[in-house]
C-alpha positions in Angstrom: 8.1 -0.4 2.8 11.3 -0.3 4.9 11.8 2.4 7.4 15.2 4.0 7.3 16.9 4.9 10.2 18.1 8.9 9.6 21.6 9.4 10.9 22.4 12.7 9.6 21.3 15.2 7.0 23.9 13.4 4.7 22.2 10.0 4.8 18.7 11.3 4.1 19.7 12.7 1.1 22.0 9.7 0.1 18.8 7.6 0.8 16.4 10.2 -0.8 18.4 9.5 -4.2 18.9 6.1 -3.8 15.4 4.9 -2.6 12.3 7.5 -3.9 10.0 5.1 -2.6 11.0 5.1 0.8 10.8 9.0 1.4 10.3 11.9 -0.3 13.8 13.9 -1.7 14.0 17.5 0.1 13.2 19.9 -2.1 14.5 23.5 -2.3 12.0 26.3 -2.2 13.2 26.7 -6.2 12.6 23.1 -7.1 9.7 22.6 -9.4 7.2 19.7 -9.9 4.7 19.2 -12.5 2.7 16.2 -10.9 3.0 14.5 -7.6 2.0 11.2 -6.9 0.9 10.1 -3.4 1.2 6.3 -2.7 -0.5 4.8 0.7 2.0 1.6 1.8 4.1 -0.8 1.1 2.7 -3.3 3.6 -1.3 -4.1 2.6 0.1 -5.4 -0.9 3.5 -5.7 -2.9 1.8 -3.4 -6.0 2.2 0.3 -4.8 6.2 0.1 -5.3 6.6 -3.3 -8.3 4.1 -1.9 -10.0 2.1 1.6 -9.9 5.5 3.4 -9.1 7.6 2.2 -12.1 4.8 2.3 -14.5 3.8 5.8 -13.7 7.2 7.2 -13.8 8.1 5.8 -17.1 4.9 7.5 -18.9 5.6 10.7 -17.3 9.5 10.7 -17.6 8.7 9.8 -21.6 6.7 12.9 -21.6 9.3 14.7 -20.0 6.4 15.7 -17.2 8.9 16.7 -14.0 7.3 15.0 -11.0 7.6 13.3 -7.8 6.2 9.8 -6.6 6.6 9.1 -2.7 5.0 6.8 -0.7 3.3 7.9 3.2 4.2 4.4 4.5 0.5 4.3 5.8 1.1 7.5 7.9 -2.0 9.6 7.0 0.3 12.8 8.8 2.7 11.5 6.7 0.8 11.6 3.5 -0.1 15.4 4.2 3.2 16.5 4.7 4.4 14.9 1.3 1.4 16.6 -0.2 2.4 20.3 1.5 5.4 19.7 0.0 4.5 19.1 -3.4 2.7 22.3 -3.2 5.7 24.2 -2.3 7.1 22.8 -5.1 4.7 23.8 -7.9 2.5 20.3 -8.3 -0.1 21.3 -10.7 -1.9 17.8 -10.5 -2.0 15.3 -8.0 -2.4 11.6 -8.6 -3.2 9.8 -4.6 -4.5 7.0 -2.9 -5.3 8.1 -0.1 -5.1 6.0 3.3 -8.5 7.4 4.7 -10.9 9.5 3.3 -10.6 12.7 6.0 -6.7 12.9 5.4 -7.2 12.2 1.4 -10.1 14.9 1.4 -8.0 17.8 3.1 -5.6 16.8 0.8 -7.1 17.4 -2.2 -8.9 20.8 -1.0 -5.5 22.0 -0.3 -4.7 21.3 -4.3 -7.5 23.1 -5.0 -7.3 26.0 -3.3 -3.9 26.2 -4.9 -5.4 25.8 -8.6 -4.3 22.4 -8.7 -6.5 19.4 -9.9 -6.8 15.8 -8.0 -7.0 12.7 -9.4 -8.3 9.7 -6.9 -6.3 7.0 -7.7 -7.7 3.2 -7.3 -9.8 4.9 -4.3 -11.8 6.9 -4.3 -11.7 9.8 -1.5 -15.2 10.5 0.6 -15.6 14.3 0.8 -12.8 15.4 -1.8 -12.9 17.3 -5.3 -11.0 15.1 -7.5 -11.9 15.6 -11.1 -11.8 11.8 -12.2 -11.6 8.4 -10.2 -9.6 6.4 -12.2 -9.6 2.7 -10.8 -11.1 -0.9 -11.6 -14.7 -2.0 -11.4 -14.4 -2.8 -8.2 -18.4 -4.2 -7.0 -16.9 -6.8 -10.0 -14.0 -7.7 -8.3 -16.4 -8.7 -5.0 -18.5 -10.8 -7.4 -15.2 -12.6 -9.2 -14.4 -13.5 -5.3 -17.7 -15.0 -4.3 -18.1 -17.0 -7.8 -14.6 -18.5 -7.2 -15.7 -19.5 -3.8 -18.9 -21.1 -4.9 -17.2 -22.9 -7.8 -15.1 -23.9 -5.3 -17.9 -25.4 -3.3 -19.2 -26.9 -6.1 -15.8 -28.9 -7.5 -15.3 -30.3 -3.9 -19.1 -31.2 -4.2 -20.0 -29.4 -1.1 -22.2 -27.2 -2.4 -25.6 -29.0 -1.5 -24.2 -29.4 1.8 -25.0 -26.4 3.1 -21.3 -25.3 3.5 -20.5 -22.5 6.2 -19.0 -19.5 3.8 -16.9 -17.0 6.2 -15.3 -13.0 4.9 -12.4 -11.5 6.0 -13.0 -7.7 4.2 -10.5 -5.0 3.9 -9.7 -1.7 6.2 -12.4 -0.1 6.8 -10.7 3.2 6.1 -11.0 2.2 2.5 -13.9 2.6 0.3 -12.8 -0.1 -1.6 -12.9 -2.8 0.6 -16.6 -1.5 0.8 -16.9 -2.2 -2.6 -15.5 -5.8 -2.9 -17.5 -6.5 0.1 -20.7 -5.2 -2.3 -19.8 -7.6 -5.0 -19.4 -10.6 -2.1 -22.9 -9.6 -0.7 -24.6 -9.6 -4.2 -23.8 -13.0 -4.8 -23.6 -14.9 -1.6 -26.7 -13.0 0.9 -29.5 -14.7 -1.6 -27.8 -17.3 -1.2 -27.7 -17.0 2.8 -31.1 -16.2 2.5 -32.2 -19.0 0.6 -30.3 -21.7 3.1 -28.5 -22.8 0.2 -25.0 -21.4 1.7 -24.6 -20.9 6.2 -23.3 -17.4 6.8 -20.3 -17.7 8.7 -18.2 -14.9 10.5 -17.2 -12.0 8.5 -15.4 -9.1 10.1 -13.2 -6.4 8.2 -9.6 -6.5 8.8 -8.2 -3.3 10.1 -6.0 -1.7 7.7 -5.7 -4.6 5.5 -2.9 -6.4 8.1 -2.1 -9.8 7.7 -0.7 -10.5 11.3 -4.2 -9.0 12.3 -6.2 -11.5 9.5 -4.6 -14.7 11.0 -5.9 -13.7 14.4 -9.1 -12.6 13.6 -9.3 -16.1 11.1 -8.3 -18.3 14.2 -10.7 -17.2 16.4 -13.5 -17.9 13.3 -12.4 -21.4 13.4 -13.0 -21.5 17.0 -16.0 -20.1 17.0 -17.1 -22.2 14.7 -14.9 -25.6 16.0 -13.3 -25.6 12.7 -16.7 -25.6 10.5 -15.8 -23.3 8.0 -15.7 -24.5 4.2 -15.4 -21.4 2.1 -13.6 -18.0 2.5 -14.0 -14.7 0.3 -10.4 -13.2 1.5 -10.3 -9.5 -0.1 -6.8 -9.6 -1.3 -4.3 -12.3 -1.0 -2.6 -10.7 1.8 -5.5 -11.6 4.1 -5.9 -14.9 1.8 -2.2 -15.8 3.0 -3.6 -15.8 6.7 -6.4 -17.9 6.0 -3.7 -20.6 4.7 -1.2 -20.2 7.4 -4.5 -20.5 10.2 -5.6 -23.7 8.1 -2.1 -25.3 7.9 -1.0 -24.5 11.5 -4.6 -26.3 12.5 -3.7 -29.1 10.2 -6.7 -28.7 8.7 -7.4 -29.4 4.7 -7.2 -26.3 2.0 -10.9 -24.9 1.6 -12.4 -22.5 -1.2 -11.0 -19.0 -0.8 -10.8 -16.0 -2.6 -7.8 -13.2 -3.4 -7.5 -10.8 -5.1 -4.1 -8.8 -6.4 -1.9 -11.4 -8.4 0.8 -11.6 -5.8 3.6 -14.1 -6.1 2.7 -15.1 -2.9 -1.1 -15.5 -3.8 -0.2 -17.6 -7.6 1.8 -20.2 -5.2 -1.1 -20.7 -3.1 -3.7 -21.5 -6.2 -1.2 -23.7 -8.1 -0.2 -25.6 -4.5 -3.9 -26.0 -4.1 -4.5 -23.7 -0.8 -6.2 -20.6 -2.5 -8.6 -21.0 -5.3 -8.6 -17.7 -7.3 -7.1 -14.6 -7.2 -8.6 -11.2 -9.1 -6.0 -9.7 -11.3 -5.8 -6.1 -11.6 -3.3 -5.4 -14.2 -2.6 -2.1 -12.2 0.3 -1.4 -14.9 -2.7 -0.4 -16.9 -4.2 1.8 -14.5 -1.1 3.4 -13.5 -0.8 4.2 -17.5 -4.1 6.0 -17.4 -3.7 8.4 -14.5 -0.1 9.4 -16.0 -1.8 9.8 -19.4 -4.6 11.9 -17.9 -2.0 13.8 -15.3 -1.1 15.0 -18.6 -4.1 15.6 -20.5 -4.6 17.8 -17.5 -1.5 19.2 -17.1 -2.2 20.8 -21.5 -5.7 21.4 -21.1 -6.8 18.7 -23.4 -10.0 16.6 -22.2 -9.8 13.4 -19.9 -10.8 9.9 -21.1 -13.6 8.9 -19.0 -16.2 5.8 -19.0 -18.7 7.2 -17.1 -19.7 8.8 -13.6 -19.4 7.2 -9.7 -21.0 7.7 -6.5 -18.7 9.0 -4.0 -20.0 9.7 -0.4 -19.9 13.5 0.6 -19.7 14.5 -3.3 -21.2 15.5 -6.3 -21.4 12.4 -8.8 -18.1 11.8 -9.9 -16.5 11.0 -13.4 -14.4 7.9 -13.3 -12.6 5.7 -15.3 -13.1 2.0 -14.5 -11.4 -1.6 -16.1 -12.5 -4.7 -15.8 -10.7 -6.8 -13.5 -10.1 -11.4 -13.9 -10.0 -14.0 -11.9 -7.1 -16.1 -12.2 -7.1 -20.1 -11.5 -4.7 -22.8 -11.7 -6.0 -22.5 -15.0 -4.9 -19.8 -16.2 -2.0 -18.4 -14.2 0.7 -18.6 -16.7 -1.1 -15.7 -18.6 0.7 -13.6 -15.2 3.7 -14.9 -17.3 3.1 -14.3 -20.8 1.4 -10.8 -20.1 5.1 -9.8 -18.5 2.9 -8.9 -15.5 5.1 -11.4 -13.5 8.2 -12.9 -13.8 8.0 -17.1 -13.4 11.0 -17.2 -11.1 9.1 -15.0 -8.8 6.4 -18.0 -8.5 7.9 -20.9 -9.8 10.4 -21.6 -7.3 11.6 -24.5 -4.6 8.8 -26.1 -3.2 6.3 -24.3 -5.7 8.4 -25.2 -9.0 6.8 -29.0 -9.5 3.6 -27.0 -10.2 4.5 -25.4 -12.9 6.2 -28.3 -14.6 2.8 -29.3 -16.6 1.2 -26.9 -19.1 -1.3 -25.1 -17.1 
């Protein structure tokens, strides 16, 4: 997300109208909100502001809910302030992803001490009160990523090789990238255990950075002299800095994970650099929390799949979809689902790939 510059009182509210993700509109002490939605960043991956933003405002401007959706810019001070303000506005529901637990948790006992109810959005928020977690199986997603690996492994017959199998993880401020991680440990530690697979270096990246995944990547293949054959990458942000640390090294694409659907991600599996990504169709998720922002919002009960452990809680109700991986195989579905847009992927260098029925 871009920051603005503020040059007078004029311009903020210029860009307040113009751009709703970039900052949340001043509102009068009259104003009044129905729902407020808290997004985290713009920067750990492209779906906060193409995708959860649009899709949310469009159920909840159909049901003529009034509400607000700003984005904290990964500013956890930030993120309260837009929350305070939605109070003072009337917010009867929150829908957030928080950017940490502690900020997230103070965030939501501030809704309720209002009378509002929280929803955790995609993440879940350690020590809060939310009445539903509303997200993706996420331990699957973890699993989706190690199997792609190993297939991976196994297509470039270097499975029975004993290949060295490295993890960049997410922030470490997010409960999620615990949860991926949980799905990558499931599958690949037997497997560490058994001598089948080496463990290489894993380390999580802070705040899900990309600049800070290429570093943390290149001193892995130095530590290592460049003996690493297989990556589970948490997203394809951090996937992204595998490939550039493998090309700048003029070293050969190896196995590795993603996980989000980017453009950016689809290029690298059809160009041969990243084997899979997890798809998320987030549209559908963003669907939900509108739809239960409302059920809420008229006292009618919530659509729920079952219940979640969330540290410093009491057992939460959640609502989890499946998540799948996407191949060279199968990456036009990105296309026919509407999810993407070909000329997003299939462009310059990256357009011969798409010239052959995937």
């Amino acid at each position: 997300m871009k920051k603005f510059l503020i040059v007078s009182v004029v311009a903020l509210v210029a860009i307040s109208v113009a751009v709703t993700a970039a900052v949340a509109k001043p509102a009068k002490k009259s104003a009044s909100i129905q729902v407020c939605v808290l997004l985290p960043d713009s920067t750990t991956s492209i779906r906060w502001e193409q995708y959860d933003r649009p899709s949310i405002d469009k159920v909840l401007t159909a049901a003529k809910v009034s509400h607000t959706i700003v984005n904290a810019l990964g500013d956890p001070q930030k993120m309260i302030n837009q929350a305070d303000q939605c109070l003072a506005n009337g917010a009867k529901v929150l829908i957030m992803s928080p950017i940490d637990s502690g900020s997230g948790a103070t965030i939501e006992k501030k809704f309720a001490a209002a009378g509002a109810k929280s929803i955790d959005y995609d993440r879940q928020t350690e020590g809060g009160n939310a009445v539903v977690y509303i997200s993706f199986q996420n331990q699957t997603v973890g699993v989706l990523q190690a199997n792609a690996v190993i297939a991976g492994l196994k297509a470039k017959g270097m499975y029975t090789k004993k290949p060295v199998v490295a993890a960049l993880w997410g922030g470490q401020t997010d409960p999620n990238a615990y949860a991926f991680k949980s799905g990558n440990d499931k599958v690949l530690n037997p497997l560490f255990k058994s001598g089948v697979l080496v463990k290489g270096p894993q380390q999580f990246v802070k705040d899900w950075d990309g600049p800070t995944a290429a570093t943390v990547f290149s001193q892995m293949l130095v530590k290592t002299g460049n003996k690493i054959d297989g990556v589970t990458a948490a997203n394809d942000n951090l996937a992204n800095s595998v490939v550039v640390d493998l090309k700048a090294a003029k070293l050969k694409p190896i196995p590795l994970s993603g996980q989000d659907a980017s453009p950016q991600g689809v290029q690298n599996i059809i160009s041969g650099w990243q084997t899979a990504t997890v798809f998320k169709d987030v549209r559908v998720l963003a669907v939900a929390a509108a739809q239960t922002a409302i059920s809420i919002l008229n006292n009618k009960p919530i659509k729920t799949t079952g219940v979640i452990k969330t540290k410093g809680r009491p057992l939460e109700k959640s609502l989890l979809f499946a998540p799948v991986n996407i191949t060279k195989a199968n990456f036009k579905t990105l296309f026919t689902s509407g999810f993407m847009k070909r000329n997003t992927v299939c462009i310059g260098e990256y357009a011969k790939y798409c010239v052959k029925p995937a």
